[in-house]
N, C-alpha and C positions, 0 to 999 in steps of 0.2 A: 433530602436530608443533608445537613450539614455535617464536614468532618469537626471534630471538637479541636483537631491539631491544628489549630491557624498559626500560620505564618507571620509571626513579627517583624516589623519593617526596621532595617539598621540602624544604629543613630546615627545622626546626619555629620558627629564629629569625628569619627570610626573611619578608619581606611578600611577597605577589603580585600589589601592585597597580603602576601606575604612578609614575613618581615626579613627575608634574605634578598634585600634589594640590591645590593651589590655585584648579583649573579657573581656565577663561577668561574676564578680566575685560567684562561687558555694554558693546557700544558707548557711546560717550560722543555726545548726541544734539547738534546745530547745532555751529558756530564754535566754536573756541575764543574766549572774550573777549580782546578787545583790550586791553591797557594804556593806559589814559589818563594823559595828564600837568595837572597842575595848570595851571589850578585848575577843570580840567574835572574828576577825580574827587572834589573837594571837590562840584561840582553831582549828580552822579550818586549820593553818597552822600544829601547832604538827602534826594533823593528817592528813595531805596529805602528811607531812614527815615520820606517820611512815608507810603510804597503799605505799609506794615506799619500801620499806622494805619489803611488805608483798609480799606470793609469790602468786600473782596474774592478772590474763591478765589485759589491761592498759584499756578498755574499764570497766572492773568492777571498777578500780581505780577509775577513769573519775565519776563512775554511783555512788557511795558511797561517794566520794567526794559532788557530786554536793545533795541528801538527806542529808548530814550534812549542808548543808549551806542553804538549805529552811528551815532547824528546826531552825541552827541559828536563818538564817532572821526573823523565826517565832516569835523565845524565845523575841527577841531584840525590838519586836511590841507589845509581846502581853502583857496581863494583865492577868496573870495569880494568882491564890489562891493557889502560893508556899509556901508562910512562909518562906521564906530566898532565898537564893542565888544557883538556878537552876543548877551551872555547878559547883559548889563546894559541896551543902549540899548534902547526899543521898537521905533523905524524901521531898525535894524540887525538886529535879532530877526526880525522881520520881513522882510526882505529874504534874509536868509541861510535860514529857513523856505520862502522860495520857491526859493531856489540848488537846496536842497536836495527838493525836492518835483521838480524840473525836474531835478535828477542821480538821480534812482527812477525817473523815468519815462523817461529817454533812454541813458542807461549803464547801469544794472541792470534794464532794462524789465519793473518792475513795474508792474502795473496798480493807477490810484488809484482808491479811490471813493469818492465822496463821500458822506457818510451823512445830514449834515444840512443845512437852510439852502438 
């Protein structure tokens, strides 16, 4: 005895796949970047022009790049007790590099280490 449920054959102009053929796009890996505002991405550009220069694999490029643009984005936020202007004076530079060394280790607690000296 026959089943009554027969199996109909496809038509022949019919795919049988899915229709999310694009599959799914690979996670996109850290942060999105931050947009910096002038004349802080005027700095962060010099220097991904000159880490292309430099003779170094493109993942420390990539890694060094993207730590200068969280200080940026930092400098560009914070309120710091520089006395002048952070990316031009030295004792300002320095001052806000410690702001900033001191908000890594207390608000984002990471750990520093020191490598050299």
């Amino acid at each position: 005895m026959g089943s009554e449920n027969a199996k109909s054959p496809a038509p022949p102009d019919r795919e049988l796949a899915s229709e999310n053929t694009t599959g799914v796009p690979p996670p996109r890996r850290g942060r999105a970047a931050v947009v910096l505002s002038q004349p802080f991405t005027g700095v962060l550009d010099d220097y991904t022009a000159a880490l292309t220069r430099a003779p170094l694999s493109e993942q420390t490029r990539r890694t060094y790049a993207s730590k200068v643009r969280q200080y940026l984005a930092w400098l560009a936020d914070a309120d710091t007790d520089t006395g002048g202007d952070a990316l031009g004076a030295c004792d300002a530079r320095d001052w806000a590099v410690r702001d900033y060394r001191t908000h890594l280790q207390t608000v984002l607690k990471r750990v520093i280490v020191k490598c050299c000296g």
